[in-house]
TORFI-548206 format. One line per 4 residues: their letters; for each residue y, z, x of C-alpha. Coordinates in Angstrom, 1 decimal, padded with zeros to 4 digits. Last residue first. Example, Ala and Ser with C-alpha at 12.3 -4.5 7.8 and 13.67 -1.06 7.14 Angstrom:
BEGIN
SA = -001.1/007.1/013.7  -004.5/007.8/012.3
***
This chain:
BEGIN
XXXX = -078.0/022.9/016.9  -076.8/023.5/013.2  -078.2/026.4/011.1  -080.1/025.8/007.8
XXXX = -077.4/025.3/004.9  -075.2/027.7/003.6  -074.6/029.4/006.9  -071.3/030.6/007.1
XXXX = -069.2/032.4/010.0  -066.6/034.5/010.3  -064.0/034.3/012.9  -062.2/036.8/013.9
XXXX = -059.2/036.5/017.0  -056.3/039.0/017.8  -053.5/039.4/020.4  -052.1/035.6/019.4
XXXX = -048.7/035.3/021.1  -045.1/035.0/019.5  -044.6/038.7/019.7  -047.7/039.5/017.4
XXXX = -050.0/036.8/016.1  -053.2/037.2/014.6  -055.5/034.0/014.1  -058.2/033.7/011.6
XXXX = -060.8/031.6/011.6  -062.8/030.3/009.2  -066.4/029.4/007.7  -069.1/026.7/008.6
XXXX = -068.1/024.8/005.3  -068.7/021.3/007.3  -065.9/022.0/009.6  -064.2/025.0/010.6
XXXX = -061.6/026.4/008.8  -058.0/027.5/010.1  -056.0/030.2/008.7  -052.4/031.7/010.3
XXXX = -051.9/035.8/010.7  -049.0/038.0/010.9  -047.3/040.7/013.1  -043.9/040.2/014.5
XXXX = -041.2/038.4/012.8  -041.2/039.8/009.5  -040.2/043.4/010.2  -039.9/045.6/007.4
XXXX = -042.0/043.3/004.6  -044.9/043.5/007.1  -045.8/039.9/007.9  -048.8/038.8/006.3
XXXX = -047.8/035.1/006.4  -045.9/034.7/008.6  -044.9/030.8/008.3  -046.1/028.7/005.6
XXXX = -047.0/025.5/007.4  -049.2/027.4/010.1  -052.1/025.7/008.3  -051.3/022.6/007.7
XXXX = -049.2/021.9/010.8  -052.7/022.9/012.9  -052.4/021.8/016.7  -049.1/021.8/017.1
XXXX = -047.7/024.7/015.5  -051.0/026.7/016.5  -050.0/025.7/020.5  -046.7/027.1/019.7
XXXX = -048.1/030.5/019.0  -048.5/030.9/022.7  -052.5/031.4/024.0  -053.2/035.0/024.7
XXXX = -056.5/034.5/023.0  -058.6/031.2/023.4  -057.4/027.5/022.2  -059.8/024.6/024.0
XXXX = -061.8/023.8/020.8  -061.8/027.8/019.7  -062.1/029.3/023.5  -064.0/032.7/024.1
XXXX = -063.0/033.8/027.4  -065.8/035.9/029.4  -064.4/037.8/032.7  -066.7/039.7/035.0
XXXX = -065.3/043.0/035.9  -063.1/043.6/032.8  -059.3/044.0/033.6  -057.9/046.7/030.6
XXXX = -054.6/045.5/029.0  -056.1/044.6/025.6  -056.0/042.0/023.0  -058.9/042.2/021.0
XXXX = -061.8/039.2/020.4  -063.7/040.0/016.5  -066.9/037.6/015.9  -068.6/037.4/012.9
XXXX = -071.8/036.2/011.3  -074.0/036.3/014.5  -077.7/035.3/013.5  -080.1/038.2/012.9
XXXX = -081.4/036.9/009.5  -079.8/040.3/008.1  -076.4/038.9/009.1  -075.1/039.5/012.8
XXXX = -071.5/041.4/014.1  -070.4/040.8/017.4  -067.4/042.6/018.8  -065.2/040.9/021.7
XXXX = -062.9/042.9/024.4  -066.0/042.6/027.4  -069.0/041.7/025.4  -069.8/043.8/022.4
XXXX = -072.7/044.1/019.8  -072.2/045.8/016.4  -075.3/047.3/014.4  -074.6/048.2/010.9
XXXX = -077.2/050.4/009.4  -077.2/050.7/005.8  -076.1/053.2/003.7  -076.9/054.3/-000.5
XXXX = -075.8/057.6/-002.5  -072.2/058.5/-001.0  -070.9/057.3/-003.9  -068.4/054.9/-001.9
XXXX = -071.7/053.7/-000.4  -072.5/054.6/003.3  -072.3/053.0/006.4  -074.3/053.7/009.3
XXXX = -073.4/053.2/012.7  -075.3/051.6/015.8  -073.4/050.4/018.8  -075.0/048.1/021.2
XXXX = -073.0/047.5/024.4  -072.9/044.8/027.3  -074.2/042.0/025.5  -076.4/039.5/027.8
XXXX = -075.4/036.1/028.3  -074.9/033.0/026.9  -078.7/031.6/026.3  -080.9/033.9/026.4
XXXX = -078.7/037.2/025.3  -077.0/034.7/022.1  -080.8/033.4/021.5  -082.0/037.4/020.8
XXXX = -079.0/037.8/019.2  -079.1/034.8/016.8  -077.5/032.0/017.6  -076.2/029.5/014.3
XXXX = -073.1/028.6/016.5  -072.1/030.4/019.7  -071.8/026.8/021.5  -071.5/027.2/025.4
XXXX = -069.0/026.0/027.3  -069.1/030.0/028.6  -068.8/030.9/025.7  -067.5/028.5/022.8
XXXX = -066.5/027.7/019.4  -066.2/024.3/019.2  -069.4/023.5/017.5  -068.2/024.2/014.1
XXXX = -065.6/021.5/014.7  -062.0/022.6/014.0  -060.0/022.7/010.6  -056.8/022.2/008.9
XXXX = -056.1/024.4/006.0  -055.2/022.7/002.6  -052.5/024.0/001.0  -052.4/023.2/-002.7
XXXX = -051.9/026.8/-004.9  -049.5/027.8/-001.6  -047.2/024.6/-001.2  -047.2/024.9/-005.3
XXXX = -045.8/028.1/-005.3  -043.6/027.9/-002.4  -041.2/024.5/-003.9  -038.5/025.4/-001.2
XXXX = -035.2/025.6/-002.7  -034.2/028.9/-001.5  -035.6/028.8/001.7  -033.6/025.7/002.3
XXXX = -030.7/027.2/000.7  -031.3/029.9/003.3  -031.3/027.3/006.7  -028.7/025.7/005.3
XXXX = -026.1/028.4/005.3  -025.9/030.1/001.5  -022.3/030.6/-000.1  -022.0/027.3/-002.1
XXXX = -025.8/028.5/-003.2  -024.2/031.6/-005.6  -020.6/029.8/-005.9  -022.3/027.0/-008.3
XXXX = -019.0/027.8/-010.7  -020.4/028.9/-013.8  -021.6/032.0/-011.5  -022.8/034.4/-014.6
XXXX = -022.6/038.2/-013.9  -025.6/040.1/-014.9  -025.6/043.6/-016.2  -027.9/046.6/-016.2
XXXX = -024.5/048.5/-015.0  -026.1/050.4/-011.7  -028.5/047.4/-011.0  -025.8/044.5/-010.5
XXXX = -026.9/041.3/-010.8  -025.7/038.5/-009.5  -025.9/035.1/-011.8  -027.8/031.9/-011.6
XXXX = -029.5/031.4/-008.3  -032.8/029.9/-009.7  -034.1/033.0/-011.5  -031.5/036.2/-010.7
XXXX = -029.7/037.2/-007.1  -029.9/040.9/-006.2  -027.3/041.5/-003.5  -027.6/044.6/-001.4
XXXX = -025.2/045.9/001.1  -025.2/047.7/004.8  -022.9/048.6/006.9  -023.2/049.6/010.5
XXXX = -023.3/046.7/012.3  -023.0/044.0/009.4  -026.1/043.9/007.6  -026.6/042.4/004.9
XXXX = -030.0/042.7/002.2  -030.5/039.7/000.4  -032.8/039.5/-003.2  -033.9/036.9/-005.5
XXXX = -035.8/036.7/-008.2  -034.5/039.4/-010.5  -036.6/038.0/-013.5  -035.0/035.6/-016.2
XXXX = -038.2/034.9/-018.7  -040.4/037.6/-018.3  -042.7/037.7/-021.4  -042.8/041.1/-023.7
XXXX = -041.3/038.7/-026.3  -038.8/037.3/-023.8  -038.4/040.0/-021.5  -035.8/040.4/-018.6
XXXX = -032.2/041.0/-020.7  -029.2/041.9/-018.4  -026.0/042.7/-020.9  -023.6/040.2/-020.3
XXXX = -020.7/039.0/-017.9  -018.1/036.6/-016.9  -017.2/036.2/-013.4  -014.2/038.5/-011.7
XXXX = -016.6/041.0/-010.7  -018.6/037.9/-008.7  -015.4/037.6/-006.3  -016.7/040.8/-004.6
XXXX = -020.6/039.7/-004.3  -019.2/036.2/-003.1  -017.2/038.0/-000.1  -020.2/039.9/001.2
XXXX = -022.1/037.1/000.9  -019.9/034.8/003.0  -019.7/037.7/005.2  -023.3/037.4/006.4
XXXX = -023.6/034.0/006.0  -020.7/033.3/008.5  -022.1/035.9/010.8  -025.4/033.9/011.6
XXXX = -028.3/036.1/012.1  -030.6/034.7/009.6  -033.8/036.4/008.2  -036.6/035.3/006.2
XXXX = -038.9/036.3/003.6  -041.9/035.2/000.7  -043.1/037.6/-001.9  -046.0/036.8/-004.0
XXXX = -048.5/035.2/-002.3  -047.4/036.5/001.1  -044.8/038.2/003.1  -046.1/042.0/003.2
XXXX = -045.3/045.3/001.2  -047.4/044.3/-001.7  -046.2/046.7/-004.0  -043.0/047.9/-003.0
XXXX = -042.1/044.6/-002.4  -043.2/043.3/-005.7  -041.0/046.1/-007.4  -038.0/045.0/-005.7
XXXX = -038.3/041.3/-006.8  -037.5/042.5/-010.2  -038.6/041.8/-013.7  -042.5/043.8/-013.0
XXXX = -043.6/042.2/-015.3  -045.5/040.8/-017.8  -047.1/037.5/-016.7  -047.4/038.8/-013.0
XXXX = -044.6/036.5/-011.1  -045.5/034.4/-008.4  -042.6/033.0/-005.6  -040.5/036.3/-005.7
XXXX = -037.9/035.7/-002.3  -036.7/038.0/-000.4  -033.5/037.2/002.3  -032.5/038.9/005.4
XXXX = -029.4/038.8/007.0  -028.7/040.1/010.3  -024.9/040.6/011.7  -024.7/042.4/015.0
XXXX = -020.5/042.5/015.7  -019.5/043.0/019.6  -017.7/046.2/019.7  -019.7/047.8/022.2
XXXX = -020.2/044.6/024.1  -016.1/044.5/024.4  -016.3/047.9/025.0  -018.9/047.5/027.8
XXXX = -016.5/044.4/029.2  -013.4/046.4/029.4  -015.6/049.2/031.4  -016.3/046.8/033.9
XXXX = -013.2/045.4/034.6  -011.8/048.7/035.0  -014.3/049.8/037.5  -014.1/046.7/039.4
XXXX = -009.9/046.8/039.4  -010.4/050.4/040.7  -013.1/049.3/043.5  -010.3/047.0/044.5
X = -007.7/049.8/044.7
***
């Protein structure tokens, strides 16, 4: 009898699991238009595919948002309504700005929002109905009429990345600045592999020889003056024998994407950025220079970690030491 009342307990808690509602909601944004066109957010998202210059994203799981939206595309039929006009003398003045795609289990809606949350669109009539009422951002939680009212397009023309000594990028406490090869094998340590390629011209006609230099899970690239212009570190699962970390003032890969949050506001202040369009929360990249024009690093993140590292180094004036 007890292992009855188990059972029985058990199975009323799988269907009440089963049954459980998964609400997602996730929200597009167009921040820069193309003079001409495209009028709709959906063309931009074909095009580019990723969270970015044009295109901006985010997603909330919070039921209340989910069916608030639901509801406010049903009451929109009562609204008043015109004939959808994009163009202004071949200009686009009232572009389908905004888009959110609901999800409630199994269903799934659209709603295409117009220029600064003025009317809902509605593709399969070519029509707009006009909220007179302010309902559109009435129905928004306030993490999406944050997102909504976020000034993007002037966050992106003026960001200014934060940046990290030139001399902070290390092996070994060692400073890989302005080394060539030769200096790199001296006074580092010796690479591991040299891979030679060539790389031929789109017609085919012209190559050069591109020579890459690894050390454990890092690829070395130099410049024709020998000296290493770029450096690519990989996430992998493989255990080298001898370990070499390569550390970015104190930050290496594997390091949490919280340490970025603190370290560099500026630059992680637009979040995934490069984000595939179909699943923003797990593959994107943050900027950070290093000083005195030396060039830039780029950090890839993927489940909240940083799996990938390049920097690329400048040398527009002779080499530091």
């Amino acid at each position: 009898m007890k292992f009855l009342t188990i059972l029985l307990l058990l199975c009323s808690f799988c269907n009440a699991q089963e049954f459980k509602n998964y609400t997602k909601v996730t929200a597009y944004r167009l921040i820069n238009e193309d003079g001409h066109g495209p009028c709709s957010v959906v063309d931009y998202i074909n095009r580019e595919g990723q969270v970015g210059y044009y295109v901006q994203a985010a997603q909330s799981y919070n039921d209340t948002l989910a069916y608030n939206l639901l509801q406010l595309k049903k009451d929109a039929r009562e609204w008043q309504t015109k004939d959808y006009e994009c163009l202004t003398d071949s200009v686009v003045a009232n572009p389908v700005s905004n888009m959110l795609i609901v999800e409630v289990n199994r269903f799934r809606d659209t709603i295409f929002i117009t220029k600064d949350n003025c009317s809902l669109f509605f593709p399969a009539e070519t029509a707009e109905y006009i909220d007179s009422h302010e309902a559109i951002p009435k129905a928004f939680t306030n993490d999406i009429s944050t997102f909504f009212e976020r000034d993007f397009e002037e966050e992106i023309n003026n960001i200014q990345y934060d940046s990290v000594p030139f001399n902070s990028v290390t092996i070994a406490k060692k400073p890989v600045y302005g080394l060539t090869r030769e200096e790199f094998d001296q006074n580092i340590i010796r690479f591991q592999l040299v891979r030679t390629d060539s790389v031929y011209s789109p017609d085919g006609k012209h190559s050069r020889v591109l020579q890459e230099y690894w050390l454990n899970n890092m690829k070395f690239l130099v410049n024709h003056r020998k000296k290493i212009d770029q450096i690519m570190i990989y996430d992998t699962d493989y255990d080298f024998p001898d370990e070499y970390n390569l550390f970015i003032d104190g930050i290496k890969l594997g390091d949490s994407e919280e340490v970025l949050f603190e370290r560099f506001p500026n630059s992680t202040a637009i979040r995934n950025w490069g984000a595939p369009l179909h699943d923003l929360n797990n593959y994107y990249y943050y900027e950070v220079d290093l000083s005195e024009d030396s060039g830039k690093i780029t950090f890839t993140i993927k489940n909240k970690a940083i799996i990938r590292i390049q920097i690329d180094f400048m040398y527009l004036t002779p080499a530091k030491k």
